[in-house]
N, C-alpha and C positions, 0 to 999 in steps of 0.2 A: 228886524221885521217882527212885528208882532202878531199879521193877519196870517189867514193862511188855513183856518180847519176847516177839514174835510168831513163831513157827513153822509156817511151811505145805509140807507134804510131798506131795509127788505126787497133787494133790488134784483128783479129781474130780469133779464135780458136775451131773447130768439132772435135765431135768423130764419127766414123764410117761413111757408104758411102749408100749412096741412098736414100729411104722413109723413113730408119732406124737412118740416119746420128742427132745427138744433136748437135746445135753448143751454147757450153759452155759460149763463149765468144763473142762480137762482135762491130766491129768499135770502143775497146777503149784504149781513151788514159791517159796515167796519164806521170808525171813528177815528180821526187824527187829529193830534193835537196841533197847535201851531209850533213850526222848526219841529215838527218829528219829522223821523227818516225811517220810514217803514218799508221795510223786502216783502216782495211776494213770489213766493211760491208755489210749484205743482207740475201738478204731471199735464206733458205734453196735452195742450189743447183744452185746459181746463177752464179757459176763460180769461186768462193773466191779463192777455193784450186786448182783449174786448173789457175791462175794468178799464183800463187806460183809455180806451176810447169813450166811454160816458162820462168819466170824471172830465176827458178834456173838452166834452158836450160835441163828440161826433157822433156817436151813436146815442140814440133817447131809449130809456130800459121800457120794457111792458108793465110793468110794475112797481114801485116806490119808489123812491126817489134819490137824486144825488145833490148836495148840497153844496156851496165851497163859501164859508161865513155868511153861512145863512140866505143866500141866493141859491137860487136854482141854477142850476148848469146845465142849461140848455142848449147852449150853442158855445164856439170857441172861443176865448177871448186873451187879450194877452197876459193877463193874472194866473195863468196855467201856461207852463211853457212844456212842449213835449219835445225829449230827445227820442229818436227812433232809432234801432238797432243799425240801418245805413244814412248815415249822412244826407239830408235832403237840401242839399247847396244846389247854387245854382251854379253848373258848368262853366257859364258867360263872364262871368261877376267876377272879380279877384276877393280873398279874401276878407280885404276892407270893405269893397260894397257888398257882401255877402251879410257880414253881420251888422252892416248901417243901415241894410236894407228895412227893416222894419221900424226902427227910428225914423226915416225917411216917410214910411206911410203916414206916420203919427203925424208928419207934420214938423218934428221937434225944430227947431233951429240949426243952422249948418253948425255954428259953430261949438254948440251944447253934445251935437253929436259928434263931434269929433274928439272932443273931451271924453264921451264916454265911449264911443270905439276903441280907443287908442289906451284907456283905463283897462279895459274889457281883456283886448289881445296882450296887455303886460301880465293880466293875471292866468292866461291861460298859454304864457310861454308863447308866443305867436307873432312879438311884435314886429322881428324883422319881416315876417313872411306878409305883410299888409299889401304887396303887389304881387302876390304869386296865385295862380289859381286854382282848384281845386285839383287838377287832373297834376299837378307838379306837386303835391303833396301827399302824405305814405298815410295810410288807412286811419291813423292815430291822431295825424295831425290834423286832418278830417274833418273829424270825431271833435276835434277839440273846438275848432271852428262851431261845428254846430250844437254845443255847449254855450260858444258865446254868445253864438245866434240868439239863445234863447235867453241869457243871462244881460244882453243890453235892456233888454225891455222888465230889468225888475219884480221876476214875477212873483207872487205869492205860493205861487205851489210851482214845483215841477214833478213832470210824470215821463219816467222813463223806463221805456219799453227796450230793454236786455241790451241800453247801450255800448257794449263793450262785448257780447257776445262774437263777433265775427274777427276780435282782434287776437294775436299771436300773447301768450302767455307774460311776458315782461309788458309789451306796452300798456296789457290791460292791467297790471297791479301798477301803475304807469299815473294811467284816469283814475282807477280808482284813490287812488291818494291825490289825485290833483283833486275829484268832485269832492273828497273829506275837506278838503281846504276851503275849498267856491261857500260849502256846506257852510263851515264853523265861522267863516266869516259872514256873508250874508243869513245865515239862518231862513231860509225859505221852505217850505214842507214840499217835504221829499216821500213822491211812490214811485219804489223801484220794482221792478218785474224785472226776474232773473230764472235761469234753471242750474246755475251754481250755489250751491250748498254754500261753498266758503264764501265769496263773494257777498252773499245773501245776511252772513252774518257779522263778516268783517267790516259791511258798511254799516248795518242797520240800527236804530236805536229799538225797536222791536219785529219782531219776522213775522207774518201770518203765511200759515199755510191752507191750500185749496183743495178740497178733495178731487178727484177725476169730474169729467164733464156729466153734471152742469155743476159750475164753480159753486161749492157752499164753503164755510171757515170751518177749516178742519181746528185748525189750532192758530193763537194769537201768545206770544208769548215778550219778554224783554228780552235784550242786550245785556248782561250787567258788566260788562270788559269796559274798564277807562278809557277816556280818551284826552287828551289826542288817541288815535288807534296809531299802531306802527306794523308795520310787518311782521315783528316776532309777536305778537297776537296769535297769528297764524299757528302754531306751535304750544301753544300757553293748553293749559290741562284743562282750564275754562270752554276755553276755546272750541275743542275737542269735543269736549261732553256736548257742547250745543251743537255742535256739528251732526253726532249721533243722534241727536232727539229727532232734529230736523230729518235726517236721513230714515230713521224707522219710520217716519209718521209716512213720506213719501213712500218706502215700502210695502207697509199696509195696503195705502192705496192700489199700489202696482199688484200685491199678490191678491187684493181682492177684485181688480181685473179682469188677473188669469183664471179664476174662480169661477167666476161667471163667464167667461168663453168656455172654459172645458167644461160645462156644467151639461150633460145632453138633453135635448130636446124631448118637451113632452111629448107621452104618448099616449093616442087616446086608448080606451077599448079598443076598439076596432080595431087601431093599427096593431094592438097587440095581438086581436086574433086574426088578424091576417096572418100577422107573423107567423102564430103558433102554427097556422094553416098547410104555410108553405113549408115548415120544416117537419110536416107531418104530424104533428104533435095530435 
């Protein structure tokens, strides 16, 4: 694949209207090449998962704009595939009509998607399970399913919102070396939102990080670790060092914060000679 760049311009993003209004996002911009694999991170609530929802055209920002090869993204389409941190299968469906499902809308032909289901679940370890359904399978296996879900329909970008967050410690370094695989073969541009540090840089070909709410780019930096990646990465002195960068920057954020909570509230004149008033002064 060669499409796939993301362009985000001074993008602003609120929710709700007046004293009450949050604005999630604000003035930021990022660029993605095509086949990058760019991590985001930040401190809780900074905006991660509302970035994910404008690039995949569910939320429209208040200000500039998001691009995906120079089209507006304005609304969903299947050229963005989004995995979300729980699996959103359908209960009813067995795994095969779960991820034929959207082929099925297109139209495709029965027997072009059967080809490509059956391609699909070989590459994500699934193919016995093509009559079992969701509720018979362990939170990973899930996860993989709706990886495929989104991997029949070809897309040019995927955005995934902390897929592997709710999973037990093996299965997730598990996916993650499955998605490096789906990755280096199909090459489709990848944004991952994460709140692991390791994770963030053991997938990423670059990491941006977000400062506290409202989301601006704290820092954008590279990967420079080989690949294929493997696990003993994890350990590598490389590895390390980028782990610390990432981790300071997040605690900057965090001490500047606590900073501003304990910082005490002004006070006018007056309340300070009330003050002085009442302790006689």
């Amino acid at each position: 694949m060669s499409r796939g760049a993301i362009h985000l311009r001074s993008v602003t993003l609120a929710f709700g209207e007046g004293p009450s209004a949050v604005t999630a996002l604000e003035n930021l911009s990022l660029t993605l090449r095509p086949g990058d694999f760019l991590s985001i991170l930040g401190p809780s609530g900074c905006g991660k998962s509302s970035l994910i929802s404008t690039v995949a055209g569910f939320q429209a920002p208040q200000a500039g704009d998001v691009r995906v090869d120079g089209e507006a993204a304005v609304r969903p389409g299947s050229d963005r595939g989004v995995v979300f941190q729980q699996p959103t299968l359908f209960p009813w469906k067995t795994v095969w009509q779960n991820v034929d499902f959207g082929l099925k809308l297109r139209e495709v032909p029965r027997k072009e998607r059967d080809e490509i289901v059956s391609e699909i679940l070989r590459k994500v370890g699934l193919s016995e399970f093509g009559a079992h359904y969701p509720a018979q399978l362990s939170g990973g296996m899930q996860q993989r399913v709706g990886l495929a879900r989104v991997l029949v329909n070809k897309p040019r970008v995927m955005l995934m919102d902390e897929p592997f967050g709710s999973l037990d410690a093996q299965t997730r370094l598990m996916m993650q070396e499955l998605l490096l695989d789906v990755w280096s073969e199909y090459r489709m541009t990848v944004l991952f939102v994460t709140h692991d540090i390791d994770e963030a840089v053991y997938l990423g070909s670059r990491v941006a990080v977000l400062t506290r709410r409202p989301g601006r780019l704290k820092a954008l930096f590279d990967v420079d670790l080989a690949r294929p990646r493997i696990v003993d990465v994890l350990v590598s002195s490389e590895f390390v060092k980028l782990k610390r960068t990432c981790l300071n920057l997040l605690r900057e954020e965090l001490l500047a914060h606590v900073a501003e909570e304990d910082r005490p509230p002004y006070s006018t004149p007056c309340s300070r000679s009330s003050s002085a008033w009442h302790s006689g002064a």
